[in-house]
C-alpha positions as CSV (number, residue, x, y, z in Angstrom):
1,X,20.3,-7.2,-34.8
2,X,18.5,-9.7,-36.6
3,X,16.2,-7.8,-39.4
4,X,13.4,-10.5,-39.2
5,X,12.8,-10.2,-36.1
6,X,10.0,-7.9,-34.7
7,X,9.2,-7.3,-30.8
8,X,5.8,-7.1,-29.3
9,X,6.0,-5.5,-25.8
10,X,3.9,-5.9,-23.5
11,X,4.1,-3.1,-20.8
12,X,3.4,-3.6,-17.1
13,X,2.7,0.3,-16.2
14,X,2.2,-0.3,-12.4
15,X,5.8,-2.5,-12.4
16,X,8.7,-1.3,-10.4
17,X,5.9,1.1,-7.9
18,X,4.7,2.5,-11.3
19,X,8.6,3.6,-12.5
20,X,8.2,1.2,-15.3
21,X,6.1,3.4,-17.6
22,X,8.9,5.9,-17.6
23,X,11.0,3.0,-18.4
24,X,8.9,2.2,-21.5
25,X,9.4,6.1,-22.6
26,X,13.6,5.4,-22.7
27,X,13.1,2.1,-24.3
28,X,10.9,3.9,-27.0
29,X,13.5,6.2,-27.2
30,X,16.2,3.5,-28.3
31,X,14.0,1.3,-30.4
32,X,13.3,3.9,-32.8
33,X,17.2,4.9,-33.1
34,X,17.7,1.5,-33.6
35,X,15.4,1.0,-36.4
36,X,13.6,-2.0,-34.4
37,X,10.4,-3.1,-35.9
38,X,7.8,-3.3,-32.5
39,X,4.6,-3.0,-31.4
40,X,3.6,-2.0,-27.6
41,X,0.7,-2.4,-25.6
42,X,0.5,-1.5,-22.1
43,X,-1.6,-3.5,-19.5
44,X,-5.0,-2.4,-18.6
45,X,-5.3,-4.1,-15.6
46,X,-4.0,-7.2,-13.3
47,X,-3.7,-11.0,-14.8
48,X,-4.2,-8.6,-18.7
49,X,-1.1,-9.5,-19.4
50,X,-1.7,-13.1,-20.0
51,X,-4.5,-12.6,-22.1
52,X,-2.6,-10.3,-24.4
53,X,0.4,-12.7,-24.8
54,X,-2.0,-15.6,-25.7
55,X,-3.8,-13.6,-28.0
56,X,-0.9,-12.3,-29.8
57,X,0.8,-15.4,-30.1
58,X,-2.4,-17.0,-31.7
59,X,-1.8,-15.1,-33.9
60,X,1.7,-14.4,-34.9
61,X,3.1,-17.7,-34.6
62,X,6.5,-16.8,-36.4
63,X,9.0,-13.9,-36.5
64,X,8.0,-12.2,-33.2
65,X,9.1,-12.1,-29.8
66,X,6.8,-11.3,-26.9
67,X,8.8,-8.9,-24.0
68,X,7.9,-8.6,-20.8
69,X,8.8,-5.2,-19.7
70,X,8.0,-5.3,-15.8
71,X,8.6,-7.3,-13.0
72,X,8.6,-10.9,-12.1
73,X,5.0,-11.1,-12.1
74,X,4.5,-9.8,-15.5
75,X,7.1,-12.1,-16.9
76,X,5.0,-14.7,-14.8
77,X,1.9,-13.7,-16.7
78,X,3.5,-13.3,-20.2
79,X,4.5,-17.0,-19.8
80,X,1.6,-18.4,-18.9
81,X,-0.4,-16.2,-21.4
82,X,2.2,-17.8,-24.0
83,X,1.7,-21.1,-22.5
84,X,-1.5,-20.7,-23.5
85,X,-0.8,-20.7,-27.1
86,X,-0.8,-23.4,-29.1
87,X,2.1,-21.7,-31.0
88,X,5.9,-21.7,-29.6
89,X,7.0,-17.7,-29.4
90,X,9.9,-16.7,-27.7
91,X,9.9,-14.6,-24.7
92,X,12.2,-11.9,-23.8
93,X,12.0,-9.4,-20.5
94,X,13.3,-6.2,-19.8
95,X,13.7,-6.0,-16.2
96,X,11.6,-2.7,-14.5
97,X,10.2,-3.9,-11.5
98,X,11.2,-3.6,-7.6
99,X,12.9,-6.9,-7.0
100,X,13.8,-8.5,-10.8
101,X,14.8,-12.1,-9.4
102,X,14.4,-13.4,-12.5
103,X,16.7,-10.8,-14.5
104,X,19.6,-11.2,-11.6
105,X,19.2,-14.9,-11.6
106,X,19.9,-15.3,-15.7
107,X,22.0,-12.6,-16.4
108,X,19.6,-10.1,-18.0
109,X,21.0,-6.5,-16.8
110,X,19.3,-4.6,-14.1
111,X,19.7,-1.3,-16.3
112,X,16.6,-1.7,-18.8
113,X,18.2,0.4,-21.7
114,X,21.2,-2.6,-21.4
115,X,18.9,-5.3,-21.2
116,X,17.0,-4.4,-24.1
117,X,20.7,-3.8,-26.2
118,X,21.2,-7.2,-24.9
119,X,17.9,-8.4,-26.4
120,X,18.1,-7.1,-29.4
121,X,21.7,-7.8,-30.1
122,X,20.6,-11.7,-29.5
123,X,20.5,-13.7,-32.5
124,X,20.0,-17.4,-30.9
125,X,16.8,-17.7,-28.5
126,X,18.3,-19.5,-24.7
127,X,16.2,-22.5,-23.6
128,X,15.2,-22.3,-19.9
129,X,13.3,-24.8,-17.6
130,X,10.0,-24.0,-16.3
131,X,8.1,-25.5,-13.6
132,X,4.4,-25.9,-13.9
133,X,1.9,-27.1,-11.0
134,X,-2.0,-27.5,-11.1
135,X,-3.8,-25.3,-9.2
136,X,-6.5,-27.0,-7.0
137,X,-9.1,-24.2,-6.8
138,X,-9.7,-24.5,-10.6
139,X,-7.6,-27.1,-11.9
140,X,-5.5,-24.8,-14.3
141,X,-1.8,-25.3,-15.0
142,X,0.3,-22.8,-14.0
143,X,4.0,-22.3,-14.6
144,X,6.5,-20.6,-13.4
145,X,10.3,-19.2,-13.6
146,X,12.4,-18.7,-11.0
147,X,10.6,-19.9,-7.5
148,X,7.8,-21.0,-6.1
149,X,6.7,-20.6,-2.5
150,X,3.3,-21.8,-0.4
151,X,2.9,-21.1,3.3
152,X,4.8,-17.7,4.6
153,X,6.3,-16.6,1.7
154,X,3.1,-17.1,-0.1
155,X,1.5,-14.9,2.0
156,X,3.9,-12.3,1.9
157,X,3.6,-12.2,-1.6
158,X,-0.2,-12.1,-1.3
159,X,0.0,-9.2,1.1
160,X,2.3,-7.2,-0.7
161,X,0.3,-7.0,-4.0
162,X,-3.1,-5.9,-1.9
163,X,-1.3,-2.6,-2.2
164,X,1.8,-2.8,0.3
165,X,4.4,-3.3,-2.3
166,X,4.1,0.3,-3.7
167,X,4.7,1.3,0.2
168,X,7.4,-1.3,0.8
169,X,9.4,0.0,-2.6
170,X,9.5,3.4,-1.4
């Protein structure tokens, strides 16, 4: 592990149908045997995320990584949140949500305590593309990971975070 290098995590509590607080509690578990110098804060609410990325970032512009510990979507609104920034932090992300695409689809380990090993045994930050489109309703860039989808799949998605995914994950 790389001394210099401290960790702010931001925690998506409702990730994973709400499994991803008792994630946190093994990862806290492991940081502290492993001497890692970290902060955590835990969402207060939907789209915080990205406003506590940016802000952080803003602010620590060198020697930290921001982690996602959640699903997709809170990776999704780490990055933008970082995107934000006018300073360049890495971003890391502990997989604990229900579908972790993103995880599977770069090699990150489904098991959280293995992903964060894997995260904090990483000495060279990985360079990934990201997409990025304009949203019409209020002409913001948004970016993006690992897909994109309009139409069905869209709505699917839209659907399953008016409360169904909680249901569907069971």
């Amino acid at each position: 592990m790389n001394e210099q290098i401290k960790y702010y995590f931001i925690v998506n509590k409702w990730a994973g149908a709400h499994h991803s607080a008792q994630t946190w509690e093994q990862l806290h578990q492991l940081l502290v045997q492993n001497a890692v110098n970290f902060e955590r804060v835990v969402t207060k609410h939907p789209q915080h995320a990205p406003q506590l990325a940016q802000e952080f970032a803003d602010l620590h512009p060198q020697g930290w990584v921001i982690v996602a510990i959640g699903g997709d979507g809170t990776l999704l609104e780490v990055l933008n949140g970082v995107r934000g920034s006018e300073n360049t932090v890495p971003i890391g992300h502990v997989p604990a949500g229900s579908g972790n695409d993103f995880a599977r689809a770069v090699g990150i380990a489904s098991d959280p305590s293995t992903a964060l090993q894997q995260l904090i045994q990483t000495t060279t930050p990985i360079t990934l593309d990201i997409g990025a489109y304009q949203n019409q309703a209020n002409q913001l860039t948004q970016y993006f990971t690992n897909n994109i989808g309009i139409g069905f799949d869209a709505r699917v998605v839209y659907e399953a975070n008016q409360g169904q995914k909680v249901k569907l994950s069971k």
